[in-house]
N, C-alpha and C positions, 0 to 999 in steps of 0.2 A: 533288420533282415526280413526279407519279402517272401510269405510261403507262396508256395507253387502249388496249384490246384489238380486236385488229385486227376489222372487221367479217366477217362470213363473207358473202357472198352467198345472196338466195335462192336460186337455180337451183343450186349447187353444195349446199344442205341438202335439196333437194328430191331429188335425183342420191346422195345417200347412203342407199345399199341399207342398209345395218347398220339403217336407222330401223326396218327391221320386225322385227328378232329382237328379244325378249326382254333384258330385262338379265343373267337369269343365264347366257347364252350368248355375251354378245356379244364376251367376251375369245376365243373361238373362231370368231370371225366369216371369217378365212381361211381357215379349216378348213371351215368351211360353204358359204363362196363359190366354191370348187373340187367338191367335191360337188355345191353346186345348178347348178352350168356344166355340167358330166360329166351329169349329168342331163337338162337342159336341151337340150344339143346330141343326146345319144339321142332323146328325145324328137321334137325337129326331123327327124331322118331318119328316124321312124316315120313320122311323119305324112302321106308320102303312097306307101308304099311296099304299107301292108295295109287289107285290109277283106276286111267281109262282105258275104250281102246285108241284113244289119239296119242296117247301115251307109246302104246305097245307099237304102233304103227311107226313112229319115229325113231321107237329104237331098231323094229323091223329094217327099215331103211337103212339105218345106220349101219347095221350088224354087217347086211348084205356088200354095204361101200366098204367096209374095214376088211371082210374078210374074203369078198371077189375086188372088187376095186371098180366095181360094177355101180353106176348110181339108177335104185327105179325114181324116176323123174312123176314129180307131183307136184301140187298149188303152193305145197310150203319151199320158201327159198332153198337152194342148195347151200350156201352156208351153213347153217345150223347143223346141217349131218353131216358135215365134215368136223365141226366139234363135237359130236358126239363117238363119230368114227375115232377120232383121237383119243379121247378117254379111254373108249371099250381098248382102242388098242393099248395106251397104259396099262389096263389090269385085267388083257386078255386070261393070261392064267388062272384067275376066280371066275371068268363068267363057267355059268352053268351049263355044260356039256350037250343038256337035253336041249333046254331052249336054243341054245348057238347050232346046234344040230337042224332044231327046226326052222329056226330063220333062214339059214343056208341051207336049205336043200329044193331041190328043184323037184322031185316028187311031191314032196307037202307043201308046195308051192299053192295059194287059190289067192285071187284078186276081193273075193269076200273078206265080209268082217269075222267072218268063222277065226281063223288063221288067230288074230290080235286078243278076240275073246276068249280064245280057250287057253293061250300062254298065260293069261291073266291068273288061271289055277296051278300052272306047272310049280313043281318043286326047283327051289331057286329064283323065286320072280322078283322076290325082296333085294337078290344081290342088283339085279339086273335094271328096276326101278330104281335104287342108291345110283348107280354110276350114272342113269339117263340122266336123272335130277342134280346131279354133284355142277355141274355150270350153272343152271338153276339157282343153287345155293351161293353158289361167288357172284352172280350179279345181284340176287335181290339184295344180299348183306349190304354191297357195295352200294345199290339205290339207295338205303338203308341212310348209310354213313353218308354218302353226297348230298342228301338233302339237309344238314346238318351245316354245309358249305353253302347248299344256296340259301338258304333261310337265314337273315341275320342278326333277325332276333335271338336272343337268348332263352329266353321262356317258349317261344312260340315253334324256335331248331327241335327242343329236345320232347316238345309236346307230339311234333309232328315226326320223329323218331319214333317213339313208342308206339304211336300209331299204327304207323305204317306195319314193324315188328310184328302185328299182333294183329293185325286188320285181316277180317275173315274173309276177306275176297282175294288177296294177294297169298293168302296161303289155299282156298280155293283151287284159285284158277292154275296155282304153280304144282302144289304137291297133293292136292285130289286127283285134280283132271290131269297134272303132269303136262301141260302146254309152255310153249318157249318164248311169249310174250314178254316176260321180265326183261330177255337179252334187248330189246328193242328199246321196252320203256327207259333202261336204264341209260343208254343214248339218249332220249331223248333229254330226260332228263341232264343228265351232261351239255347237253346245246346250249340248253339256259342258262347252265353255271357258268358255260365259257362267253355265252353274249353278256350275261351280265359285268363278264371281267372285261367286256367290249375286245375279244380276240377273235374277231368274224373266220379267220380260218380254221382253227379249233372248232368251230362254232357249224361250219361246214362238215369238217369231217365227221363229226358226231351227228350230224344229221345226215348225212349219207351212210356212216353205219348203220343208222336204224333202219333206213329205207333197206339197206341190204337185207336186214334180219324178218323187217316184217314192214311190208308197203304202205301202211295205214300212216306214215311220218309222212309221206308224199303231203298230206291237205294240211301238217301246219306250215308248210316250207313255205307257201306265199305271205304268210301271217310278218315272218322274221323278214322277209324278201321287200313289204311294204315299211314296215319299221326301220329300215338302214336305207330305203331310200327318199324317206322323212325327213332325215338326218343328212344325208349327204347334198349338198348345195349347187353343184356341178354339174351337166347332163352328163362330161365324163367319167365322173365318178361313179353317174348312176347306170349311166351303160355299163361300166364294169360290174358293179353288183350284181344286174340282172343280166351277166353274162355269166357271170364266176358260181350266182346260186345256180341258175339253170344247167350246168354245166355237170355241180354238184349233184344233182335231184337226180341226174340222167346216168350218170358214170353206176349206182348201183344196178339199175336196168342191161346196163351195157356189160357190167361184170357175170349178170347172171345169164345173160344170154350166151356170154363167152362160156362160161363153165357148160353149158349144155352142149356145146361145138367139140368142145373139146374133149372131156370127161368121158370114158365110155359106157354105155347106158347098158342099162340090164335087158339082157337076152337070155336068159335063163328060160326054160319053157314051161308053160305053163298048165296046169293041168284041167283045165277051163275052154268050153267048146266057144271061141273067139270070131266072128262073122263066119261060121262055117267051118272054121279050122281046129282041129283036135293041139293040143300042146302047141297052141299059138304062139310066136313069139312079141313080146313088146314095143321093144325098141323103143323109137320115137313118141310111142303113146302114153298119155299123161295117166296115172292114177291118181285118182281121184273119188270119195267118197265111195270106194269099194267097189269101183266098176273101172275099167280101161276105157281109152277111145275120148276123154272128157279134153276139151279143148283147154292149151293155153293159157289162152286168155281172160277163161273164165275165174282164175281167180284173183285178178284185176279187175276184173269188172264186177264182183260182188259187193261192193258198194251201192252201185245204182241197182245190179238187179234183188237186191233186198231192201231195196228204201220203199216205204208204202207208196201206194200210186193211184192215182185219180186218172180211171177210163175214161174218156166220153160219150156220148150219145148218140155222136155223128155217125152216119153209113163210114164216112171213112174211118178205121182205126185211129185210136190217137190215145195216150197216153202221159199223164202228167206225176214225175217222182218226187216227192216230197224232199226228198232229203238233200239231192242236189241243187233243188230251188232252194231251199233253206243257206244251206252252205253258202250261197252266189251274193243272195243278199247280204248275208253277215260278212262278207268278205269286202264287197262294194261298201259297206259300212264303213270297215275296219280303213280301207283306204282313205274316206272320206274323215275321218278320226284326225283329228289333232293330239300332236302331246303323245307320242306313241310310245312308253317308257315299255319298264322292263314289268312292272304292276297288269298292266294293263292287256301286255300280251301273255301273260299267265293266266288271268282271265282270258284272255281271248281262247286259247286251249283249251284251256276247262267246257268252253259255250259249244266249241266244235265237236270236242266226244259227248257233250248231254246232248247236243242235235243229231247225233249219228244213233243214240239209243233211242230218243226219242219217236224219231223218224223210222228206223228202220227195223228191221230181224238183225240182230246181231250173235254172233257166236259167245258163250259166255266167258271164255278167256278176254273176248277187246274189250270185258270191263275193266278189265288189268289198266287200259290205258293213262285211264284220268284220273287214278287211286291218289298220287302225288298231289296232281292239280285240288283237287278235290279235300284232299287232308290239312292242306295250309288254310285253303281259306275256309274251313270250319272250324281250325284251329285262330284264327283273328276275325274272324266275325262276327263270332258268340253263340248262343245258341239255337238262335232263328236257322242256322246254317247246320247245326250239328242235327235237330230234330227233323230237318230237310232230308238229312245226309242220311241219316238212322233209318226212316220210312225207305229210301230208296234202297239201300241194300237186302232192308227187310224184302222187299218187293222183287228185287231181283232174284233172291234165293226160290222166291215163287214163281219164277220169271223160268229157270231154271226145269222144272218139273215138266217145261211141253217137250223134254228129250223123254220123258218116263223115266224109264230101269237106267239107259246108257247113262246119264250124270248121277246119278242116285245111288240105286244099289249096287250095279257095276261097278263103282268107284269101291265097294268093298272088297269087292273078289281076292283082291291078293294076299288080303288077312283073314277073310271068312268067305272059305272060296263055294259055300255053299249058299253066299247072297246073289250069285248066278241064277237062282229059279227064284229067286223075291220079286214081286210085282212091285213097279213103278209107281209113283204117286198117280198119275192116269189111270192106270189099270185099275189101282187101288180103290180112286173114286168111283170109278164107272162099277166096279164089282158093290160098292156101298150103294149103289144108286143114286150118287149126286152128280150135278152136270159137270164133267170135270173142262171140257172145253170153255162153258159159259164163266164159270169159278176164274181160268188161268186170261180167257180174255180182259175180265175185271182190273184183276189184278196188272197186268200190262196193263191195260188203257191208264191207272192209276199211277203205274210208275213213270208212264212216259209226261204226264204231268206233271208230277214229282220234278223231273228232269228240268222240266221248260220252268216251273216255277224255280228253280237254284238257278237257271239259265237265265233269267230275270234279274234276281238278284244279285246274281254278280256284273247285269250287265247297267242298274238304273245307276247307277251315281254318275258315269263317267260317259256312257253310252248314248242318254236320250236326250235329245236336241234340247238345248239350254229354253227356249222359247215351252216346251213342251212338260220338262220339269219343271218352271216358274209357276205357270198356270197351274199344276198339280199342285204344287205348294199352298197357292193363293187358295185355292180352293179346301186345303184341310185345313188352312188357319182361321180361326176364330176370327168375324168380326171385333 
């Protein structure tokens, strides 16, 4: 007589966490569910202890969409504040009265940074920081867990798991500064798990969400664009590619330019004397770095206008930018590259954000970008990679200090809202009497080396003309 196996319930199949790891990890599933708890619980007491004011700013925006239906239009995508606007509306009924009061009102209205710094002490700012950062928390977890699916080593998935978890630049740039870079990264990363399943339209859409959330996916979209057209044998096939990506790249541009047509912007007035006009109205005018009037475009085009640049000499003007020369060549590379796997264009990502810190002034959340890229291959390359990896963060943290107060002690306000008059590491120096500009340019000139030497080494094995490595060989080898 044949027993019959006991039924399982749904709610008890649905209630089994293990369903999202992977197979090759799952015999390590207690090992990971302590990790992702330790993690988690961190997390949680981040969450309403720090901020910035780019922080408060976002939720500013938010509050005003959820509760006029009003968007003030700025450099960061409108997506983002439409999920934030959706939460705040979830658990309108806990936000704090005082703060929802001053975000929406049109008396205490100012286009200054006054406005974001001083909610930063308001009673309540803790409930208010939790719910901005609460998506924060479901994609970085989710980063988290997905790279566990692309990685398929087993040692090297759950190495680079804990990493990430605990890595002081991803808690940083997410729950100090309170910026929405995660939402992005975590697309991006998704792209790669769906190319490497070889599902180019998945593969699409997750690179067009990132572009939605934050523009900086734009420069690896050619990388993917050159590698399937490696692959595909046909010019028909490859005109379709390079019609179906460009298509992709373009449809987030075209969406956010819709939601500005559409949506209606904030008119609220203001109480700031605006080319001559008392209680100016906005409208169309982008805010932007605490002042109205700031163009468009320009935060598209902070890329080039922050990449260092080489003047010349001539009576005519003439100007040469680092960083998009850099990019042009390594991209011309990348084409010229044989053997375009899925290895090598993970590398190739990695090379792009170390040439864009290298190169240029960056915001300290775009460090968030390559935190992934970065954690694997120090996680499999041993420790020439990790002591690389180690100096560079160290550096960035110093990298960090030419804001002074705003990333520093501002980032305490909401828990010690009396770190509002503490002096900045700038300040700090300069009152010590040490050079503090001479001290912070060091350091940056140091890490941007740092950069190019990991940008190196991830690029000699695969990268430098076989003719070019032979002769390097020939020459360290002993007669």
């Amino acid at each position: 007589m044949s027993e019959t196996a006991p039924q399982v319930p749904r709610w008890v199949r649905w209630t089994d966490w293990t369903r999202l790891l992977p197979a090759h990890v799952k015999d390590q599933s207690v090992r990971i569910g302590r990790i992702l708890l330790l993690g988690f619980v961190l997390r949680i007491l981040l969450l309403p202890l720090f901020a910035g004011t780019d922080a408060t700013s976002t939720a500013w925006i938010s509050t005003v969409l959820m509760a006029k239906g009003q968007l003030i239009l700025s450099n960061d995508p409108p997506p983002i504040f439409y999920i934030h606007a959706l939460t705040f509306e979830m658990f309108r009924p806990i936000l704090p009265a005082t703060i929802l009061g001053r975000f929406t009102s049109s008396v205490a209205f100012t286009p200054s940074t006054f406005l974001q710094e001083s909610v930063l002490s308001e009673p309540g700012i803790a409930v208010f920081l939790s719910l901005l950062k609460l998506p924060y928390l479901i994609f970085d977890l989710a980063t988290a867990v997905l790279l566990l699916w692309v990685i398929r080593e087993k040692g090297a998935a759950v190495r680079v798991f804990k990493l990430w978890l605990f890595n002081p630049v991803v808690l940083y740039a997410t729950y100090f500064v309170g910026q929405f870079d995660i939402v992005a990264v975590f697309f991006v990363v998704l792209a790669f798990y769906y190319n490497q399943q070889g599902r180019r339209t998945s593969t699409l859409v997750a690179l067009a969400l990132a572009i939605l959330f934050k523009v900086f996916a734009v420069v690896i979209v050619p990388f993917f664009l050159f590698q399937w057209l490696e692959a595909n044998r046909g010019l028909l096939a490859r005109a379709k590619s390079f019609v179906t990506i460009a298509v992709a790249s373009a449809a987030p541009f075209a969406l956010q330019f819709l939601i500005l047509i559409v949506q209606p912007v904030f008119y609220e007035s203001a109480n700031l004397v605006l080319t001559g006009n008392v209680n100016g109205f906005y409208g169309t005018q982008i805010y932007n770095r605490g002042a109205a009037a700031n163009p468009l475009l320009q935060g598209f085009l902070t890329f080039v206008g922050y990449s260092a640049k080489l003047p010349t000499v001539s009576p005519i003007p003439d100007v040469f930018y680092l960083l998009p020369i850099a990019y042009l060549i390594f991209l011309v590379r990348w084409v010229t590259l044989r053997g375009k796997d899925d290895a090598k264009l993970w590398n190739a990502t990695a090379v792009v954000f170390l040439l864009v810190y290298a190169f240029g002034l960056f915001h300290v959340q775009w460090f968030l970008w390559v935190q992934p890229f970065l954690l694997v291959l120090v996680t499999r390359e041993g420790k020439r990679f990790s002591y690389l990896y180690a100096g560079i963060v160290i550096l960035f943290f110093v990298y960090t200090w030419r804001w002074d107060d705003l990333l520093t002690t501002v980032l305490l306000v909401p828990s010690v809202p009396g770190a509002a008059n503490w002096p900045g590491p700038i300040t700090f120096m300069n009152r010590a009497g040490l050079p503090a500009e001479l001290i912070l340019d060091i350091a940056r000139t140091m890490f941007s080396a740092l950069c190019l030497a990991l940008a190196f080494l991830c690029l000699r094995k695969d990268w430098v003309p076989a003719w070019v490595r032979d002769r390097w060989i020939r020459r360290r080898t002993p007669a």
